[in-house]
N, CA, C and O of each residue as an XYZ file, in Angstrom:
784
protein
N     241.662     56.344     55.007
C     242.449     57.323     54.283
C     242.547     58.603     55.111
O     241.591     59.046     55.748
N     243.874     59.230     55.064
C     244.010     60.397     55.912
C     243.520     61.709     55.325
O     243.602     61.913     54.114
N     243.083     62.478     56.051
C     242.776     64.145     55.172
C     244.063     64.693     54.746
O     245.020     64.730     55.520
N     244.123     65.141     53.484
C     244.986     66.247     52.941
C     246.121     66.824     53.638
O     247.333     66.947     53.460
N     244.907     67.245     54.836
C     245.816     68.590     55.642
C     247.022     67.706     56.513
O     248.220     67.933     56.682
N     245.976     66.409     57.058
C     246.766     65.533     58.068
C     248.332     65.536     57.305
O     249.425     65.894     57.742
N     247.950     65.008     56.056
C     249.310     64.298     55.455
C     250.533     65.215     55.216
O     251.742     65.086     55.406
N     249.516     66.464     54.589
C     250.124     67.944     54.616
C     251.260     68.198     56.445
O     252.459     68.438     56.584
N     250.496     68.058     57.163
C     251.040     68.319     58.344
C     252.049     67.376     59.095
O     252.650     67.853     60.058
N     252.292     65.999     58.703
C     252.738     65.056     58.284
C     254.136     65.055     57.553
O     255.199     64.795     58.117
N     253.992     65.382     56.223
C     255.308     65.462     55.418
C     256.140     66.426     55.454
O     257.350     66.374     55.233
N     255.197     67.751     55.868
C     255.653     69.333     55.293
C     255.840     69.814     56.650
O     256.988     70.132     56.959
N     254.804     69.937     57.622
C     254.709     70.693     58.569
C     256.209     70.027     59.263
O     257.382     70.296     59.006
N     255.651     69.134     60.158
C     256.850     68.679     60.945
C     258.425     68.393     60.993
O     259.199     68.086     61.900
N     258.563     68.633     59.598
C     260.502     69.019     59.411
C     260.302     69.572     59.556
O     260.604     69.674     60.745
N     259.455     71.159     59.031
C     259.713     72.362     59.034
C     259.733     73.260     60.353
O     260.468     74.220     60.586
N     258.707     72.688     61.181
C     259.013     73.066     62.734
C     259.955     72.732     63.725
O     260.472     73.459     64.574
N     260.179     70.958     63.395
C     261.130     70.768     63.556
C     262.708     71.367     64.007
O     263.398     71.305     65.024
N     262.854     72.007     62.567
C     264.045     72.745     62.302
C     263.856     73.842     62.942
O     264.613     74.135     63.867
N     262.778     74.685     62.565
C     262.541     76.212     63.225
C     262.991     75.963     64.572
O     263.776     76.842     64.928
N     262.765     75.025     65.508
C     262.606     75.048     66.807
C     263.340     74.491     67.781
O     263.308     74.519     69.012
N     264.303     73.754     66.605
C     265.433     72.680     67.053
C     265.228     71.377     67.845
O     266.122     70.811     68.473
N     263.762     70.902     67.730
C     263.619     69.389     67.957
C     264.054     68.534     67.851
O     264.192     68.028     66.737
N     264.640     67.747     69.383
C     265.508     66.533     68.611
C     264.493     65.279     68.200
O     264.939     64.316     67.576
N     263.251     65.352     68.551
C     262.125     64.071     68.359
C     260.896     64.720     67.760
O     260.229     65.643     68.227
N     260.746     64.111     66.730
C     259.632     64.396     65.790
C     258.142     64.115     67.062
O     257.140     64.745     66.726
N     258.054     63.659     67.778
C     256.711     63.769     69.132
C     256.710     65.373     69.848
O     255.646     65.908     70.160
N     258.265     66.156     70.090
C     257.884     67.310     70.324
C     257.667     68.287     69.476
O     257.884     69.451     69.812
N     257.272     68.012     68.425
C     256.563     69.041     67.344
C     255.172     69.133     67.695
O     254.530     68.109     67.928
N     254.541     70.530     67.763
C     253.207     70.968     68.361
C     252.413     70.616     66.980
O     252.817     70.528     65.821
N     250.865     70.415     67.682
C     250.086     69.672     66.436
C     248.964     70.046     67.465
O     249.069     70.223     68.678
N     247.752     70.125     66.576
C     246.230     70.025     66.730
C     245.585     69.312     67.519
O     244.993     68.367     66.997
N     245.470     69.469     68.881
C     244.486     68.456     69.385
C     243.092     68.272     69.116
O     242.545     67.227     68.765
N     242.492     69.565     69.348
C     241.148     69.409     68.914
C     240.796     70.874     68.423
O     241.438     71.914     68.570
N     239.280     70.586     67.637
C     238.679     72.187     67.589
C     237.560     71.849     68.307
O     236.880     70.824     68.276
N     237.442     73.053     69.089
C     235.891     73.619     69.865
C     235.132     74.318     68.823
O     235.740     74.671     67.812
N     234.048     74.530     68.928
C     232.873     75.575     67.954
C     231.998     75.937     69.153
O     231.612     75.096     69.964
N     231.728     77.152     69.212
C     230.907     77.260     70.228
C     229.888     78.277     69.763
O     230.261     79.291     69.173
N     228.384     77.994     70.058
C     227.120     79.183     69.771
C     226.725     79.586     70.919
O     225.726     78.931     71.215
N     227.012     80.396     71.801
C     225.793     81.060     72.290
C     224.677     81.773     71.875
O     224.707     82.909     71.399
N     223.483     80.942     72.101
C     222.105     81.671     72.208
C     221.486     82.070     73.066
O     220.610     81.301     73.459
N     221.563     82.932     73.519
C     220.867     83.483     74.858
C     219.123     83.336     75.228
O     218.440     83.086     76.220
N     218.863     83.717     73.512
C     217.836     83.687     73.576
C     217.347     82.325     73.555
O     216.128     82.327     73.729
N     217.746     81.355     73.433
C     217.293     79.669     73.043
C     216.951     79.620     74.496
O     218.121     79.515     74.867
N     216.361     79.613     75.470
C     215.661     79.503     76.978
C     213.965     80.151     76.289
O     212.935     79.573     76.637
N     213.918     81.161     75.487
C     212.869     81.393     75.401
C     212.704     81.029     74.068
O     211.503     80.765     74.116
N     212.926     80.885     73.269
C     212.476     80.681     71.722
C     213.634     78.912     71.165
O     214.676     78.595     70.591
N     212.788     78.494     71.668
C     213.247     76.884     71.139
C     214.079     76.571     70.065
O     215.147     75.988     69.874
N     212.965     77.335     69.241
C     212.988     76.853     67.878
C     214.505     77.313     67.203
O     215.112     76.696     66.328
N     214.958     78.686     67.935
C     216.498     79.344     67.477
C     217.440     78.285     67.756
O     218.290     77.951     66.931
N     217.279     77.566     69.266
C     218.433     76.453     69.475
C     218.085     75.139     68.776
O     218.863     74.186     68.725
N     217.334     75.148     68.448
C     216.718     73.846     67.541
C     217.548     74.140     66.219
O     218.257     73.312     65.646
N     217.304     75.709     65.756
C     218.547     75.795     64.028
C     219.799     75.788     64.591
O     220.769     75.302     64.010
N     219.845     76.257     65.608
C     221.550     76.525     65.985
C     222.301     75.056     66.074
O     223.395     74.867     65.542
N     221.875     74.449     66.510
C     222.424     72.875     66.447
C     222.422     72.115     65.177
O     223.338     71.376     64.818
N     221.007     72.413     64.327
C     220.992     71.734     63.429
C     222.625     72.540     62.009
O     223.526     72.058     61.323
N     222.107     73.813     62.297
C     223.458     74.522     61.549
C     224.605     73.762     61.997
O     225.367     73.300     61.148
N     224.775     73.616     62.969
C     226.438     72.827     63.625
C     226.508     71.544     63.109
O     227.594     71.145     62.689
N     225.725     70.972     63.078
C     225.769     69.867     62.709
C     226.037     69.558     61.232
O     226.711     68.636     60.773
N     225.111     70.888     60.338
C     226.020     71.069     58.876
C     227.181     71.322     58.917
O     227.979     70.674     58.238
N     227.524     72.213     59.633
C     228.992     72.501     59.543
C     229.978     71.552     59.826
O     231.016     71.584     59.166
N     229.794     70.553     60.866
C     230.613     70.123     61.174
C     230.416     68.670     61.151
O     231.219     67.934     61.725
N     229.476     68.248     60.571
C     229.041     66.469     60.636
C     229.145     65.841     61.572
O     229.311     64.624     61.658
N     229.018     66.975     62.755
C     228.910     66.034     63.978
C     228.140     66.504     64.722
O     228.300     67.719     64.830
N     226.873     65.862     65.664
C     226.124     66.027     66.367
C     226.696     66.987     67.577
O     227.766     66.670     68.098
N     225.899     68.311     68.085
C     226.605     69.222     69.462
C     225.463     69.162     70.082
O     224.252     69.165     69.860
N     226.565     69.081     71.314
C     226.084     69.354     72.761
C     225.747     70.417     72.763
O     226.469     71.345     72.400
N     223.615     70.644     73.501
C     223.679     71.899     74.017
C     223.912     72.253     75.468
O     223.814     71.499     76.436
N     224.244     73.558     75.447
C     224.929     73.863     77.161
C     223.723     74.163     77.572
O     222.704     74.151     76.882
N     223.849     74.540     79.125
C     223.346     74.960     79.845
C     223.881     76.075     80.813
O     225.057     76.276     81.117
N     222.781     76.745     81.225
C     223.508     77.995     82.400
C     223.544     77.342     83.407
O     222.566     76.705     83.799
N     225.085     77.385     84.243
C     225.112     76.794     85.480
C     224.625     77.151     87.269
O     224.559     76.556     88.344
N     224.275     79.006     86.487
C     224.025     79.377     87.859
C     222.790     80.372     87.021
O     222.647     80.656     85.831
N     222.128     80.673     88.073
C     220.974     81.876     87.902
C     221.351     83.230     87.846
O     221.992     83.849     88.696
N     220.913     83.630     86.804
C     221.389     84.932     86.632
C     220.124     86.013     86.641
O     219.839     86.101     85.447
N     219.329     86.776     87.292
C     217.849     87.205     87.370
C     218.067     88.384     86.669
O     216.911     88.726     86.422
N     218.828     89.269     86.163
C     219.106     90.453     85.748
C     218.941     89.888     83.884
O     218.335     90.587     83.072
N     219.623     88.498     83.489
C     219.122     88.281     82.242
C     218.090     87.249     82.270
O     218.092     86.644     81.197
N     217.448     86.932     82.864
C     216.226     85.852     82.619
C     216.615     84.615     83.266
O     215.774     83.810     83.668
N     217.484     84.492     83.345
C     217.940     82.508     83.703
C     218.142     82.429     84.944
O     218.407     83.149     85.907
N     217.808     80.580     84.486
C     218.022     79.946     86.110
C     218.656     78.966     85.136
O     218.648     78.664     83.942
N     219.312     78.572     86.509
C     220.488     77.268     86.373
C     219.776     76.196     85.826
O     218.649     75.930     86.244
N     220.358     75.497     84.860
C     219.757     74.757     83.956
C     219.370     74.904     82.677
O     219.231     73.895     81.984
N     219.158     76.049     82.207
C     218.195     76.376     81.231
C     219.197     76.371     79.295
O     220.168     77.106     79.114
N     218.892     75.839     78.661
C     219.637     75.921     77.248
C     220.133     77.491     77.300
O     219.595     78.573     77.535
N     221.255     77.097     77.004
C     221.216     79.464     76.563
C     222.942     78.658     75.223
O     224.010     79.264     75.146
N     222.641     77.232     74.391
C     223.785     77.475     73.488
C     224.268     75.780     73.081
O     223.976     74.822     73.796
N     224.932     75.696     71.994
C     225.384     74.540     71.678
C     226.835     74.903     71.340
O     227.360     75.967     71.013
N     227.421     73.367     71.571
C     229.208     72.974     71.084
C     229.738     71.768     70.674
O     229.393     70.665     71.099
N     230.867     72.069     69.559
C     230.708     70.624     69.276
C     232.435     71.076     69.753
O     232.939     72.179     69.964
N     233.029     69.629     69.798
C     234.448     68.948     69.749
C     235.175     68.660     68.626
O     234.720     67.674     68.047
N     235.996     69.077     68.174
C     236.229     67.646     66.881
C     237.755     67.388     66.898
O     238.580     68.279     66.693
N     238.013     66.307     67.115
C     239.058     65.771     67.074
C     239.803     64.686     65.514
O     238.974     64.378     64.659
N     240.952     64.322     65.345
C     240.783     63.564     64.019
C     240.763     63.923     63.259
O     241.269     65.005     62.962
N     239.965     62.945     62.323
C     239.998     63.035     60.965
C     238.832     64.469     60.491
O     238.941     65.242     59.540
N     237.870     64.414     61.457
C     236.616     65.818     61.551
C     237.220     66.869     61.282
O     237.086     67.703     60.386
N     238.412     66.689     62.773
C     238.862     67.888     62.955
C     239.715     68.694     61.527
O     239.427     69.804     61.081
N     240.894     67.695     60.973
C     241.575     67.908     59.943
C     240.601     68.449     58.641
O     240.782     69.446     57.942
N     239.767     67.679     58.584
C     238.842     68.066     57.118
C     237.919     69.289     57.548
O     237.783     70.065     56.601
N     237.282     69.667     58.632
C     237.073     71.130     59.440
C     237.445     71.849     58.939
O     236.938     72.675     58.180
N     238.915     71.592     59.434
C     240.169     73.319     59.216
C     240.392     73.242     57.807
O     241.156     74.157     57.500
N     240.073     72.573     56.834
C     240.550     72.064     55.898
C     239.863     73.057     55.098
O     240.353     73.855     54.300
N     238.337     72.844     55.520
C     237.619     73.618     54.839
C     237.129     74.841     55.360
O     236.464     75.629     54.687
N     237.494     75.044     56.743
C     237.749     76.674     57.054
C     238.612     77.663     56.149
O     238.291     78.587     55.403
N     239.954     77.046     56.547
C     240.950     77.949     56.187
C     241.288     78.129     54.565
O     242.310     78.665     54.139
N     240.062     77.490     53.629
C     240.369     77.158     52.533
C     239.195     77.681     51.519
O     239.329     78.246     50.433
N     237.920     77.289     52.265
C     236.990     77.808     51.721
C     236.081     78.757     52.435
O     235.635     79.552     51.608
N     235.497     79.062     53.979
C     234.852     79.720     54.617
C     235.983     80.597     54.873
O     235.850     81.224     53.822
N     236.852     81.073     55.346
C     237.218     82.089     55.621
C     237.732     83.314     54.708
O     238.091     84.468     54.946
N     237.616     82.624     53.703
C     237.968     83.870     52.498
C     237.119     84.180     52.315
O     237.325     85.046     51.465
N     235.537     84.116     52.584
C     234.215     84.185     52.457
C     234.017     85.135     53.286
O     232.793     85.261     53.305
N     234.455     85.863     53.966
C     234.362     87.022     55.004
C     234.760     88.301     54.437
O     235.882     88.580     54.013
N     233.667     89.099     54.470
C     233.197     90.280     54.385
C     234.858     91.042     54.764
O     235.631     90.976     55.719
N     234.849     91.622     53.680
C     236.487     92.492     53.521
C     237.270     92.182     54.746
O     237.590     92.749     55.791
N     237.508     90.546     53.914
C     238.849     89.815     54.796
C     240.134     90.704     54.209
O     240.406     91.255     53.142
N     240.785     90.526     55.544
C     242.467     91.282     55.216
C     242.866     90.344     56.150
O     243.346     91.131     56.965
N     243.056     89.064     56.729
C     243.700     88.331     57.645
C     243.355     88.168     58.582
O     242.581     89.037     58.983
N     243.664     86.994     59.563
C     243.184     86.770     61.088
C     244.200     87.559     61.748
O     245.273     87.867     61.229
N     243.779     87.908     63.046
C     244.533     88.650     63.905
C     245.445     87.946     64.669
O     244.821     86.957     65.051
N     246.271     87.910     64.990
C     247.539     87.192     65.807
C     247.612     87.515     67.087
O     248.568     87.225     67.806
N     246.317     88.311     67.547
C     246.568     88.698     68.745
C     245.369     87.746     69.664
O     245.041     87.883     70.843
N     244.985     86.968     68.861
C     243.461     86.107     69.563
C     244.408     84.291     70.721
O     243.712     83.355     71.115
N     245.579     84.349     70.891
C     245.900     83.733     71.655
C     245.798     83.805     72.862
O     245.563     84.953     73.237
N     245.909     82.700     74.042
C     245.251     82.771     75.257
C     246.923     82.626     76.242
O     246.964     83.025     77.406
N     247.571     82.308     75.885
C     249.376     82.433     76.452
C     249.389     81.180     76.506
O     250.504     80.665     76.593
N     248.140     80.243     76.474
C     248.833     78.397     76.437
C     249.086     77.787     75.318
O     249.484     76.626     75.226
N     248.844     78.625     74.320
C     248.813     78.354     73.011
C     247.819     78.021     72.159
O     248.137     77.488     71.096
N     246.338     78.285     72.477
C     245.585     78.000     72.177
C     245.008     79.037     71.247
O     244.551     79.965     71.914
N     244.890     79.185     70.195
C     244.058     80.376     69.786
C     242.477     80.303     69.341
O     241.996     79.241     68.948
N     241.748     81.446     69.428
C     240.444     81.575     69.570
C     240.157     82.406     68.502
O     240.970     83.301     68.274
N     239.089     82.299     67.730
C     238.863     82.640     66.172
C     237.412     82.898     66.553
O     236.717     81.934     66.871
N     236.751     84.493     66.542
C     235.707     84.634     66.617
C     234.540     85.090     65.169
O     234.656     86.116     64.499
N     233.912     84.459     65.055
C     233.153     84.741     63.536
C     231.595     85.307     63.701
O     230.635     84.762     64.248
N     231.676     86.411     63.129
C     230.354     87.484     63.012
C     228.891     86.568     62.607
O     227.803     86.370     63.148
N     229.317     86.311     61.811
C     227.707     85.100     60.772
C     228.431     83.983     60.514
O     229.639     83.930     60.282
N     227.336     82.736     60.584
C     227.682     81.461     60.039
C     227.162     81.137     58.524
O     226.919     80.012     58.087
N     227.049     82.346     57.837
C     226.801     81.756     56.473
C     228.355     82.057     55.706
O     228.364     81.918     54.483
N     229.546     82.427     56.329
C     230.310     81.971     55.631
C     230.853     80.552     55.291
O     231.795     80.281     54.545
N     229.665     79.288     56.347
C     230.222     78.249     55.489
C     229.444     77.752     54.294
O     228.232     77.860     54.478
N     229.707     77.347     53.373
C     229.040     76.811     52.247
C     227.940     76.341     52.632
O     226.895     76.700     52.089
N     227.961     75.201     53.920
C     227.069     74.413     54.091
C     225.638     74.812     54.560
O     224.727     73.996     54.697
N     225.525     76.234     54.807
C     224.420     76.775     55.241
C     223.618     77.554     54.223
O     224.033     78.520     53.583
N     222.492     77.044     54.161
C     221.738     78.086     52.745
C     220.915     78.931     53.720
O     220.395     78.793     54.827
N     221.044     79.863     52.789
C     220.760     81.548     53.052
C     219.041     81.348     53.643
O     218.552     81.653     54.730
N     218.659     80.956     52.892
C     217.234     80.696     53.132
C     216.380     80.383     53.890
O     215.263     80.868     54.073
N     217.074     79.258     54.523
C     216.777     78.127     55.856
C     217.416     78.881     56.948
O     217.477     78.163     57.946
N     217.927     80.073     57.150
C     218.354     80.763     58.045
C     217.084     80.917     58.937
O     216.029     81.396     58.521
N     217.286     80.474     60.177
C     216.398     81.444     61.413
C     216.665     82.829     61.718
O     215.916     83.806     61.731
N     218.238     82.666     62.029
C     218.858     84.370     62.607
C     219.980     84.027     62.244
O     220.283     82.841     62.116
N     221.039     85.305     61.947
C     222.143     85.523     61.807
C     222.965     85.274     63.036
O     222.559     85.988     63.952
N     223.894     84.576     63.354
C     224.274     84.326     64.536
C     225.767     84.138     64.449
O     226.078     83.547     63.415
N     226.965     84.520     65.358
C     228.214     84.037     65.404
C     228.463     83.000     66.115
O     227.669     82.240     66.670
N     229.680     82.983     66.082
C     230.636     81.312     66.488
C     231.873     82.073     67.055
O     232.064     83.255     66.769
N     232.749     81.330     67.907
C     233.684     80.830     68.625
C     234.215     79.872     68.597
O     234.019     79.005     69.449
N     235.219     79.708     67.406
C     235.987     78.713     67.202
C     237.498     78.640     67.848
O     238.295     79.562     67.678
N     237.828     77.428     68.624
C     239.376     77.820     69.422
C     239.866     76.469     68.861
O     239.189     75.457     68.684
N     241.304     76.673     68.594
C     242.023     76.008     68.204
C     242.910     75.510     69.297
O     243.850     76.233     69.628
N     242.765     74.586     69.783
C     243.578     73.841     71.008
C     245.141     72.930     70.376
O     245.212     72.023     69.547
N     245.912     73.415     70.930
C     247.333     72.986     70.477
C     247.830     72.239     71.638
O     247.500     72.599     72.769
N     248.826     70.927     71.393
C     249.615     70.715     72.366
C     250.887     71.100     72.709
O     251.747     70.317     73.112
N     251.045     72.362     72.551
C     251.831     72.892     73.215
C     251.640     74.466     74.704
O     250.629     75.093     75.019
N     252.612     74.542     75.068
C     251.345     75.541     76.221
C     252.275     77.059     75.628
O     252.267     78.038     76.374
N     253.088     77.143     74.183
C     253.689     78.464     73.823
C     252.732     78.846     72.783
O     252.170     78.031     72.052
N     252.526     80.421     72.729
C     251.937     80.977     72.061
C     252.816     81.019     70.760
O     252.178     81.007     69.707
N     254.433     81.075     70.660
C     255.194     81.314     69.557
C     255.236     79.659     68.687
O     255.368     79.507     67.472
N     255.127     78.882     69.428
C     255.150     77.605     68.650
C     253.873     77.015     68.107
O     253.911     76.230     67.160
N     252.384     77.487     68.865
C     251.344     77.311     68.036
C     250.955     78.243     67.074
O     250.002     77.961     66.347
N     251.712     79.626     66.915
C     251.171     80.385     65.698
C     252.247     80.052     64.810
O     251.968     80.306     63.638
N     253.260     79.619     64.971
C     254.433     78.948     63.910
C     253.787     77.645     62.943
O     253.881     77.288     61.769
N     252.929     77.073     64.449
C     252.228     75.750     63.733
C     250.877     75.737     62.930
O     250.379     74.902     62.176
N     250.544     76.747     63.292
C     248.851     77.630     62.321
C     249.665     78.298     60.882
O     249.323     78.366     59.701
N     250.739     78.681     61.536
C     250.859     79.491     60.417
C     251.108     78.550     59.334
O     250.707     78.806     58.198
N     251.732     77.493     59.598
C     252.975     76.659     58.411
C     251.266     75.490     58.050
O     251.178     74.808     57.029
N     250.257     75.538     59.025
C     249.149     74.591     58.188
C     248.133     75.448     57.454
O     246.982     75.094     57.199
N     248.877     77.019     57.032
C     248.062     77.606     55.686
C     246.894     78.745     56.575
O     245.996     79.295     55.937
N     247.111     79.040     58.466
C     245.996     79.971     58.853
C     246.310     81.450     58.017
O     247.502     81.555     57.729
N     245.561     82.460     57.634
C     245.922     83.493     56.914
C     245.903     84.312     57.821
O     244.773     84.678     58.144
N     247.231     85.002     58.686
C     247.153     85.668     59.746
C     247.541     87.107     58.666
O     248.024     87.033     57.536
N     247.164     88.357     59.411
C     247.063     89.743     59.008
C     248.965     89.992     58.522
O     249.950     89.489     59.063
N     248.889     91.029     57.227
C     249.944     90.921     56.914
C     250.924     90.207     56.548
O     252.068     90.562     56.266
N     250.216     88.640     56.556
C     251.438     87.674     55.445
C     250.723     86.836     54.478
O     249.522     86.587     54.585
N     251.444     86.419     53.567
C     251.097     85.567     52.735
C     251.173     84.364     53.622
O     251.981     84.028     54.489
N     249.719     83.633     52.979
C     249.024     82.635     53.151
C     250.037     80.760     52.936
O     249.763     80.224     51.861
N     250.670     80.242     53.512
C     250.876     79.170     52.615
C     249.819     78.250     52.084
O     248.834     77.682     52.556
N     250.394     78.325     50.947
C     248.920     77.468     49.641
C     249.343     76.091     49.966
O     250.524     75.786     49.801
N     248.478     75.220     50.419
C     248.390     74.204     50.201
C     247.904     73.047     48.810
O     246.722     72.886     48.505
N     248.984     72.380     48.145
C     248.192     72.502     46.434
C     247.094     71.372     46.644
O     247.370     70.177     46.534
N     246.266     71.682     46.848
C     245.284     70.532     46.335
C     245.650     69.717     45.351
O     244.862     68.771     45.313
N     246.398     69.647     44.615
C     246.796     68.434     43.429
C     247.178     67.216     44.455
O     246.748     66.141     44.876
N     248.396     68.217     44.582
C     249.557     66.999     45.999
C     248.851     66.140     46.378
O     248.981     64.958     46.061
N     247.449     66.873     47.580
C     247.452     66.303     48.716
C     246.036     65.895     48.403
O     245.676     65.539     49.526
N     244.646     65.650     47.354
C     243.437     65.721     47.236
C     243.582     64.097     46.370
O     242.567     63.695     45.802
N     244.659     63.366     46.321
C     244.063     61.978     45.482
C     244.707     61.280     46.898
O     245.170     61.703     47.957
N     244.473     60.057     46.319
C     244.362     58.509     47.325
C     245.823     58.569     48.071
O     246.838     59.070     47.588
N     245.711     58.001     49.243
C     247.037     58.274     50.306
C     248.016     57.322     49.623
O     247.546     56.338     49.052
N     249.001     57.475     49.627
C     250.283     56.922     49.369
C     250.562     55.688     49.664
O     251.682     55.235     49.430
């Protein structure tokens, strides 16, 4: 069974960009390749136990096991040598990925401390945009309690397209709440029972 958003992006999205953009083939409509999540812990080289929650948090968040990084070169001014943990990342592609954003843009991000919108200016010119988040207890899945440290994320949204105007057309129309516009609501009635 497909996620919501997929089908959402599926029925709704792709005429609608379509048209905006004058596509003659429903394949050149821009769409989601993957999401990145990224933690740096700097401190996880000396205190284990922080990259030990930091992964295990990712792994709530995202039901999928992350890779932790490593520093590739030595840096003596902050402590490291090449090799050493300083962070974890996960990938998510699919069906992850769809039910992810699903529950980002739906339930964790309205969860932010006097939200007024994402900024439109966090694109990279290939079309990729990058979503940086202060604390990870805006997702549900993290209880307050079991917290080690307060820590942010780096979430980038990878598009296949390399225009900045056709992947915020395509964030925008799958419901991202960019600064100064209304949100499109996606109805959960529609799109939350058994696929068609």
């Amino acid at each position: 069974m497909k996620p919501r958003l997929q089908r959402y992006y599926e029925e709704r999205v792709v005429p609608r960009l379509s048209e905006q953009f004058s596509y003659a083939n429903p394949l050149q409509v821009p769409h989601l390749e993957k999401i990145v999540l990224n933690v740096g812990a700097g401190e996880g080289a000396k205190n284990p136990k922080l990259l030990e929650s930091v992964v295990a948090e990712l792994t709530q968040i995202t039901g999928q096991k992350p890779v932790v990084t490593r520093a590739r070169k030595a840096i003596s001014n902050f402590g490291l040598r090449a090799g050493m943990p300083i962070g974890a990342m996960v990938t998510l592609r699919g069906s992850r990925m769809y039910e992810f954003f699903d529950r980002l843009i739906n339930v964790a991000v309205p969860r932010i401390r006097d939200f007024r919108g994402l900024p439109t200016r966090s694109f990279d010119g290939r079309g990729n945009y990058t979503l940086g988040v202060k604390e990870q207890l805006i997702f549900p899945e993290i209880e307050y309690e079991k917290v080690a440290q307060i820590h942010g994320m780096d979430i980038v949204f990878v598009t296949s397209t390399g225009k900045d105007d056709e992947a915020l057309a395509l964030l925008r129309e799958m419901g991202v709440p960019f600064r100064g516009e209304s949100p499109v609501v996606v109805s959960i009635e529609e799109y939350a029972g058994a696929a068609d």
